[in-house]
LOMARDREN-718693 format. One record per residue (C-alpha): z, x, y; residue in one letter. Coordinates in Angstrom, 2 decimals. Layout:
// residues N
<z=Z&x=X&y=Y&volum=A>
...
END
This chain:
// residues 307
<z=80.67&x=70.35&y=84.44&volum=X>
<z=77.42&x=72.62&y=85.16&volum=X>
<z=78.44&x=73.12&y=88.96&volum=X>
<z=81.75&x=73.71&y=88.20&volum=X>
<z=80.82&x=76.67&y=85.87&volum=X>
<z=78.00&x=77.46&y=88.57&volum=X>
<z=80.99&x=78.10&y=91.25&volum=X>
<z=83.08&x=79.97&y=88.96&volum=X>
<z=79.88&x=81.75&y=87.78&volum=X>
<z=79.53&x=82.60&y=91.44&volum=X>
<z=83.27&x=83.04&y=92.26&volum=X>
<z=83.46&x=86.27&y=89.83&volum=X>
<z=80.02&x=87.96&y=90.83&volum=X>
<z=81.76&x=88.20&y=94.12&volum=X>
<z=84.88&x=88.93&y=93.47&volum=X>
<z=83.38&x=91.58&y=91.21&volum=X>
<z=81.15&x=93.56&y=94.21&volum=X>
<z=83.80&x=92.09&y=96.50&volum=X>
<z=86.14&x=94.73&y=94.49&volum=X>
<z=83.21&x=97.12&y=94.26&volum=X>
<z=82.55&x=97.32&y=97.91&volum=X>
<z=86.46&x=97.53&y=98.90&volum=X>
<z=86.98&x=100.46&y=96.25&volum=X>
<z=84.88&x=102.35&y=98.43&volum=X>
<z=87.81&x=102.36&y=101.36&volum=X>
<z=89.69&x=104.99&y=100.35&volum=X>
<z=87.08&x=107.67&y=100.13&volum=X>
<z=85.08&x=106.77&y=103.69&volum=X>
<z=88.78&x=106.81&y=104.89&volum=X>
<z=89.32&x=110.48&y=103.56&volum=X>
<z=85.72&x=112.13&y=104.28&volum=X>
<z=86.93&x=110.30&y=108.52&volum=X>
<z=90.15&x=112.10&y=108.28&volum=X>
<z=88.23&x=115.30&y=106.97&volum=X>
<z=86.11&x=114.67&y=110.21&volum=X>
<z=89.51&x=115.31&y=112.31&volum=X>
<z=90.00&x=111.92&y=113.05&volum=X>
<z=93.81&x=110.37&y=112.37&volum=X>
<z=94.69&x=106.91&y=111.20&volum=X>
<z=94.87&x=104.96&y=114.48&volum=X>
<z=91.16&x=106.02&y=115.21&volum=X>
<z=89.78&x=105.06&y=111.98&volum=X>
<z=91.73&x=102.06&y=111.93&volum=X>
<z=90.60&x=100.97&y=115.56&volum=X>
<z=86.92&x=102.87&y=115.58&volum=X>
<z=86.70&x=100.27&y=111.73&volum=X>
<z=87.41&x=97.14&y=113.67&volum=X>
<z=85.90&x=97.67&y=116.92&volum=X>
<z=82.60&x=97.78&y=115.03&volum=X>
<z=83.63&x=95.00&y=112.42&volum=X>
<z=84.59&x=92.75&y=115.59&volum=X>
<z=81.18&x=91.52&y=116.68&volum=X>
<z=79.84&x=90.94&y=113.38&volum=X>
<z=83.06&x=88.52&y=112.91&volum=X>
<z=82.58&x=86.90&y=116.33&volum=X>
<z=78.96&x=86.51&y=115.33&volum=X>
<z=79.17&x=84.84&y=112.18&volum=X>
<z=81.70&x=82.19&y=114.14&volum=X>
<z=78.90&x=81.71&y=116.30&volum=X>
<z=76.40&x=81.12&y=113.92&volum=X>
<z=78.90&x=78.72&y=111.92&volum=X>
<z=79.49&x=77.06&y=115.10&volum=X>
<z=76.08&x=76.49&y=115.44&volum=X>
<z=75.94&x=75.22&y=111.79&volum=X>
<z=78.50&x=72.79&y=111.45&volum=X>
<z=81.42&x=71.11&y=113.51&volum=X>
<z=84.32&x=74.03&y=113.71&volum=X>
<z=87.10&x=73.44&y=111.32&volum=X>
<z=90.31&x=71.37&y=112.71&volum=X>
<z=92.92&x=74.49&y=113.15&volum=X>
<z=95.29&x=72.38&y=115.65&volum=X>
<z=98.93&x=73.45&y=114.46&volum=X>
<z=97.61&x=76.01&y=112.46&volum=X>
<z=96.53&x=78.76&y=115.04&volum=X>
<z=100.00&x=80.27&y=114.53&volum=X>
<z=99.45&x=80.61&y=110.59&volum=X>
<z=96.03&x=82.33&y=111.60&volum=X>
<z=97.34&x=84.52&y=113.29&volum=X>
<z=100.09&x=85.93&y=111.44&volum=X>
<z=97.99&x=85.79&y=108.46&volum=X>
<z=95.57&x=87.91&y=110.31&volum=X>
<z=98.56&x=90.30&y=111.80&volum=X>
<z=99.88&x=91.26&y=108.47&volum=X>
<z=97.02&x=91.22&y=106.04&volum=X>
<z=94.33&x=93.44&y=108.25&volum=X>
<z=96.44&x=94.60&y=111.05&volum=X>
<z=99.72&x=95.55&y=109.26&volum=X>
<z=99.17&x=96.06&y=106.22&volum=X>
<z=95.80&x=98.36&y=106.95&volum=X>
<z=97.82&x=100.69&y=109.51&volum=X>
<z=100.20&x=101.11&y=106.95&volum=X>
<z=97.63&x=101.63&y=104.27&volum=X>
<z=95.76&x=104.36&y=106.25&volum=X>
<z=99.02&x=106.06&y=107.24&volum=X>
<z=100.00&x=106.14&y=103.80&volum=X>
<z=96.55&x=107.58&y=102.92&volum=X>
<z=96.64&x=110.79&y=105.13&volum=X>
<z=99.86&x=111.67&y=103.01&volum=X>
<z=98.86&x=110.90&y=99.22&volum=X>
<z=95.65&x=111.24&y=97.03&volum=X>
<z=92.95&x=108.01&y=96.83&volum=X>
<z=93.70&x=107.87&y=93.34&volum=X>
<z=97.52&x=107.17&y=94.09&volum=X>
<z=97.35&x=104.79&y=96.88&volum=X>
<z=94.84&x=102.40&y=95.51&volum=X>
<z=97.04&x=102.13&y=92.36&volum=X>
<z=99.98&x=101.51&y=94.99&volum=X>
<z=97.57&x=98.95&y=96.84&volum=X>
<z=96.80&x=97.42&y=92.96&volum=X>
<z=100.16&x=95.87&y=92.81&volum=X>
<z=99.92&x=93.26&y=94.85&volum=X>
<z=99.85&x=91.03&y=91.86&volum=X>
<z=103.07&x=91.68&y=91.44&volum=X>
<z=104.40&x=90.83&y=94.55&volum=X>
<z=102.35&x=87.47&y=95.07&volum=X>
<z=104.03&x=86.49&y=91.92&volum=X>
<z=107.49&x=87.59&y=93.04&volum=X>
<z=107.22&x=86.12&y=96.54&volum=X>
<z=105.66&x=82.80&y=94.91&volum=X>
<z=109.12&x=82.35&y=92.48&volum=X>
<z=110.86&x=83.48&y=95.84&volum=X>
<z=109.38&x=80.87&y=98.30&volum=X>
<z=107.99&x=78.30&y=96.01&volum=X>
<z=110.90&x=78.38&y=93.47&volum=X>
<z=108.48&x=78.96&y=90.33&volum=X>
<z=109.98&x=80.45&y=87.17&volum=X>
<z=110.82&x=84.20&y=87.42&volum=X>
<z=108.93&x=84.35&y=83.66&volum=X>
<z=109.68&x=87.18&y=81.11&volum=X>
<z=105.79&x=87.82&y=81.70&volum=X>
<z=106.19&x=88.21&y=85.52&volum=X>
<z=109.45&x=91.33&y=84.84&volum=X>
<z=107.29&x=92.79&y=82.16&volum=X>
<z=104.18&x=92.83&y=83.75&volum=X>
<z=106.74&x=94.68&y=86.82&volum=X>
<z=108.20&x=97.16&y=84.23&volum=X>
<z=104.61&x=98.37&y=82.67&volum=X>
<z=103.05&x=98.60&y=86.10&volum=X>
<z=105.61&x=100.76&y=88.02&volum=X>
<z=105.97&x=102.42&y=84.67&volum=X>
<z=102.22&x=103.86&y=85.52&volum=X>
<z=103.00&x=104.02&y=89.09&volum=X>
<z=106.09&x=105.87&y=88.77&volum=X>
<z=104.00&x=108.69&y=86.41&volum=X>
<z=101.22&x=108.63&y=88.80&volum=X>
<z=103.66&x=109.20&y=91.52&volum=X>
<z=105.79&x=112.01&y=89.79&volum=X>
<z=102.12&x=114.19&y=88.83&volum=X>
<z=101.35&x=113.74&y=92.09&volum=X>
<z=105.10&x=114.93&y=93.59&volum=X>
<z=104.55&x=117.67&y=91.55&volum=X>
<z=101.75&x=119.46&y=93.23&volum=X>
<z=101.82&x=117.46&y=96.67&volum=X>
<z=105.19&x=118.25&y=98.37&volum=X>
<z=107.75&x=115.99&y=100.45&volum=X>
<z=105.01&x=113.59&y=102.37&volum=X>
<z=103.95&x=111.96&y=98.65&volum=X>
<z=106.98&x=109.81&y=98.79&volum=X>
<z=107.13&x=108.65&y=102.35&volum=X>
<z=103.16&x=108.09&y=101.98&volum=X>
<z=103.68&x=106.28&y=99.04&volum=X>
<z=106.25&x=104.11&y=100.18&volum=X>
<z=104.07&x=102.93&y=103.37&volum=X>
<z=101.21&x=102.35&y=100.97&volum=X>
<z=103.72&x=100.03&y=99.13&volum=X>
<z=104.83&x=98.21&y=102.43&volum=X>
<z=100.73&x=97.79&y=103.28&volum=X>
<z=100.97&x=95.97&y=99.29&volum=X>
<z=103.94&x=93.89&y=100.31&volum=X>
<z=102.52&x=93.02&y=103.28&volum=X>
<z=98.79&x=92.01&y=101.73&volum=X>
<z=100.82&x=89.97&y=99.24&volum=X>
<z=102.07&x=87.66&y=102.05&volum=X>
<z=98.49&x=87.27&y=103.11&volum=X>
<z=97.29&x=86.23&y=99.85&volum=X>
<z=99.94&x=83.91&y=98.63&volum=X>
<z=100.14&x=81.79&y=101.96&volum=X>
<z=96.34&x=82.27&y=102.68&volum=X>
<z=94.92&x=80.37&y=100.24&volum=X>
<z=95.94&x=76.80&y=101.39&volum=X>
<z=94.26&x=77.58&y=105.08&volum=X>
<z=91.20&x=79.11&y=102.97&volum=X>
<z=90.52&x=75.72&y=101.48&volum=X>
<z=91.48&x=73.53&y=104.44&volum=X>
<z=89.27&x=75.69&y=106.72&volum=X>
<z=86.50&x=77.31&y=104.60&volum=X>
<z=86.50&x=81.19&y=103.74&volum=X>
<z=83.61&x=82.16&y=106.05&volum=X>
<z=86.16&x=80.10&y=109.17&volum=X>
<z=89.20&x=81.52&y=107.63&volum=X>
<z=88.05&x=85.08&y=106.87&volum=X>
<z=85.71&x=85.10&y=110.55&volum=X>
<z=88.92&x=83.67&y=112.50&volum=X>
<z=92.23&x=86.20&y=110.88&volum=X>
<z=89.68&x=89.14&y=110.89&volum=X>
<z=88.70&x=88.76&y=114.97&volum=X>
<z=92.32&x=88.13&y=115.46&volum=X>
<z=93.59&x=90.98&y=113.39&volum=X>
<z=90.92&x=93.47&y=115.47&volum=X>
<z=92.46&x=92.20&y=118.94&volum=X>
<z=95.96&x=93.39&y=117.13&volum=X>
<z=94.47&x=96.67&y=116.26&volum=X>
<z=92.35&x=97.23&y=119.99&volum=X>
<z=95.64&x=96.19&y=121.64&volum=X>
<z=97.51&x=98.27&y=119.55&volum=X>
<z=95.00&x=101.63&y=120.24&volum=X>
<z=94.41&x=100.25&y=123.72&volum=X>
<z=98.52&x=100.78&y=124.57&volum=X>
<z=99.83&x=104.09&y=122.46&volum=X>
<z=96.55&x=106.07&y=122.25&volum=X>
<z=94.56&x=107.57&y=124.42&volum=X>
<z=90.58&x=106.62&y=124.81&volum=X>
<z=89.08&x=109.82&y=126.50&volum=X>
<z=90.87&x=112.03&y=123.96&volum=X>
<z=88.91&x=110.89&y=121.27&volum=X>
<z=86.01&x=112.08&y=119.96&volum=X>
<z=84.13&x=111.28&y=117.49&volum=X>
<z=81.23&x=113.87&y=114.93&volum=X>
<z=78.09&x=112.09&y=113.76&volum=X>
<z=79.23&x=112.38&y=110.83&volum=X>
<z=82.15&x=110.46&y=111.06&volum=X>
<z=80.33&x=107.76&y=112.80&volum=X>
<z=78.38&x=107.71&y=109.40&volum=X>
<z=81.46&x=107.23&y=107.29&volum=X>
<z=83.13&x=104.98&y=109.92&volum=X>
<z=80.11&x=102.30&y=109.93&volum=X>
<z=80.09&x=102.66&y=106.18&volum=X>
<z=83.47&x=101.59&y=106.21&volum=X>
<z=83.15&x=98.74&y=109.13&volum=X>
<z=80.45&x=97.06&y=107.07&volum=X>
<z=80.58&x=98.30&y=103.30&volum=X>
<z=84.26&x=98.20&y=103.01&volum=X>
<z=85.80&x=95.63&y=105.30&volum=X>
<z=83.31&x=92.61&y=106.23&volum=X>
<z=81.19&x=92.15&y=103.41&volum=X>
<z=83.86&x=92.38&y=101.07&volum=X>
<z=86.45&x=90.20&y=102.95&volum=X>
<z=84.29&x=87.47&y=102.97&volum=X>
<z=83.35&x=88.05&y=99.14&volum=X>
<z=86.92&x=88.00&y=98.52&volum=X>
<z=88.12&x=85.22&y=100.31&volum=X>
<z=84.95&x=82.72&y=99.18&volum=X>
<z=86.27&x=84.72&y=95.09&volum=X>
<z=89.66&x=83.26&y=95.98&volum=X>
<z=88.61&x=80.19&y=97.13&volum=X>
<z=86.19&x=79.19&y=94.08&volum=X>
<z=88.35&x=81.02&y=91.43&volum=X>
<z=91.62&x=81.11&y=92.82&volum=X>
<z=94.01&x=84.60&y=93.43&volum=X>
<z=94.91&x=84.72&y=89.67&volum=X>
<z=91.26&x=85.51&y=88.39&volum=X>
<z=90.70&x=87.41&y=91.91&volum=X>
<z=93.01&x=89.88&y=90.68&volum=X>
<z=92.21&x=90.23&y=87.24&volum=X>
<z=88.78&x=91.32&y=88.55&volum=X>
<z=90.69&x=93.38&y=91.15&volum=X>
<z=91.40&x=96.04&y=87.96&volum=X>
<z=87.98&x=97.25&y=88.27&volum=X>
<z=88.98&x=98.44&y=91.70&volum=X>
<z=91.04&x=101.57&y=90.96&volum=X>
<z=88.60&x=103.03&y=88.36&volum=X>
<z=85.94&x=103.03&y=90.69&volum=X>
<z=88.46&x=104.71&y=93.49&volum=X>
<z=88.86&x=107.11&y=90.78&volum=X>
<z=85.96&x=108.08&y=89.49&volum=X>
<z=84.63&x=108.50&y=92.96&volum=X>
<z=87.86&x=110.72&y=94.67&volum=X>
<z=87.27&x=112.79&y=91.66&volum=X>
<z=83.28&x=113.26&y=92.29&volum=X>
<z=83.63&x=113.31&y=95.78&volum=X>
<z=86.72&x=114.47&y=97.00&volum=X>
<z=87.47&x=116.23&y=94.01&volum=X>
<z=90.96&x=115.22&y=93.42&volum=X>
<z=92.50&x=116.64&y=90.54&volum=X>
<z=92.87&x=114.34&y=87.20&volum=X>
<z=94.32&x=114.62&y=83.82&volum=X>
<z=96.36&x=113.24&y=80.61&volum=X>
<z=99.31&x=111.85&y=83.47&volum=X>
<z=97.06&x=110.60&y=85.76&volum=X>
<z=95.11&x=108.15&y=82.49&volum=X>
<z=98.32&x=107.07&y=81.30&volum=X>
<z=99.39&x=106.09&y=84.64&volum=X>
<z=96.34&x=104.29&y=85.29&volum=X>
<z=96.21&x=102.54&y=82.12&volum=X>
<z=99.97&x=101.42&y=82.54&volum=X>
<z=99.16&x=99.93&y=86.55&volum=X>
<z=95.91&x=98.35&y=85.19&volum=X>
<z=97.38&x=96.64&y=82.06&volum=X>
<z=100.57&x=95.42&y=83.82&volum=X>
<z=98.29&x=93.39&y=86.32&volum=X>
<z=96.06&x=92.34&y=83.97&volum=X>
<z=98.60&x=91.07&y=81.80&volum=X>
<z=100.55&x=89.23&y=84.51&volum=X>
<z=97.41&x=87.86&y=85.90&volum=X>
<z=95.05&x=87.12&y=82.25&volum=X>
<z=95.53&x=83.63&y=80.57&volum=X>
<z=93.09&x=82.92&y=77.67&volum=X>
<z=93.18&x=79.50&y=78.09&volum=X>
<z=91.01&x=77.73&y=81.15&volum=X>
<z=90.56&x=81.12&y=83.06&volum=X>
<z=88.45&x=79.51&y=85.70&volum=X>
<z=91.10&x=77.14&y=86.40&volum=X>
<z=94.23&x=78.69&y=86.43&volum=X>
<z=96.41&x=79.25&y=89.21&volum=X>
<z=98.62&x=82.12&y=89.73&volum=X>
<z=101.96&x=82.55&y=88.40&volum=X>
<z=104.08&x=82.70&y=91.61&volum=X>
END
């Protein structure tokens, strides 16, 4: 009984800095952008320098313990690794050199949502009254988030919007059908193995429609980009996956509420983003919708999610 509360003891300080450290994304994104560079350079400059610590760690598991058996299950891997940190992070950094930090990490927020959807959608669990109101309260926020924003940002708030809702969709897949290889594999494997894979997607990607010797990067922006790399991509994706693995998605994501706050607070110190009365509400609606969907008062260490 004592290790079991140990792991989930464990399982929420990390998914609480896990949540912490990925917060920070959004705003070493922006001050990049503000260094001239555009989302396919952050996006491959991020994982080129995230790649060797990945390949690394494999290593040093290798070294370890016997590698994981992955026969049959390289083609999971690697669509697991395409859409939740190749797709879904273009799509996510597009999205962000259209709309405010505050507004696409309470876009990103609702994955909940969707890993509950999908789940009744692929695994035939209930579509519960608590799933459609937990939808209603948190695109209820969204929607006035959204509509403040239109209101001062012009035409590319929607399209940006909608791309940081397709990089949600997208992490939802990853989550929902991730968790099974996480626990057959181990997170450090699983994390190590769809991360390396995902950065080959995004060099390839760079390497084909982008062009090397026009790119050039300030010292500054090699600041915010390593910040990123390390801060906000692999120390937190292995926090995450090891949170997800010891305390399953469900409590993952109630902790995940913490995560637009912070995103807040800081785009308003440091970016100075505007915030008021619309933007509160809105946050307050997105926050409690998840956390209602995903909160169960009754064995929260245990519980699995509702999809």
């Amino acid at each position: 009984m004592s290790d079991r509360l140990s792991a989930s003891a464990i399982g929420f300080l990390l998914a609480i800095v896990g949540t912490a450290l990925f917060s920070l994304k959004s705003i070493f994104i922006k001050l990049a952008y503000a260094q001239g560079l555009n989302t396919d350079d952050v996006l491959m400059l991020r994982m080129a320098i995230a790649l060797p610590v990945y390949v690394a760690i494999m290593l040093w598991l290798r070294r370890q313990q016997e590698a994981p058996i992955v026969q049959g299950k390289w083609l999971q891997i690697a669509f697991l690794g395409f859409i939740g940190y190749y797709l879904s992070s273009w799509l996510d950094l597009k999205g962000l050199e259209m709309i405010s930090a505050q507004l696409e990490r309470l876009t990103l927020f609702t994955y909940p949502i969707w890993v509950a959807l999908l789940g009744a959608l692929f695994f035939k669990t209930p579509l519960t009254r608590k799933i459609l109101l937990s939808l209603v309260i948190t695109y209820s926020g969204l929607w006035v988030a959204f509509y403040q924003e239109l209101s001062f940002s012009g035409e590319q708030t929607l399209l940006g919007t909608l791309l940081v809702f397709l990089a949600a969709l997208s992490f939802s897949f990853y989550v929902l059908f991730g968790k099974k290889l996480i626990h057959r594999v181990g997170s450090l494997w699983f994390t190590s193995l769809a991360m390396t894979i995902s950065s080959l997607f995004v060099l390839t990607h760079y390497a084909l429609l982008a062009d090397f010797s026009a790119l050039q990067v300030s010292q500054q922006a090699w600041l915010w980009l390593a910040l990123l790399a390390v801060f906000s991509t692999v120390i937190p994706s292995f926090m995450i996956s090891e949170a997800i693995a010891r305390i399953g998605p469900a409590q993952t994501g109630i902790i995940g509420s913490l995560g637009p706050m912070v995103t807040i607070v800081l785009a308003v110190w440091i970016l100075q983003e505007p915030f008021g009365i619309w933007h509160a509400i809105g946050l307050g609606l997105v926050i409690g919708g998840v956390t209602f969907l995903t909160y169960s008062p009754s064995k929260p260490s245990t519980r699995t999610p509702q999809n």
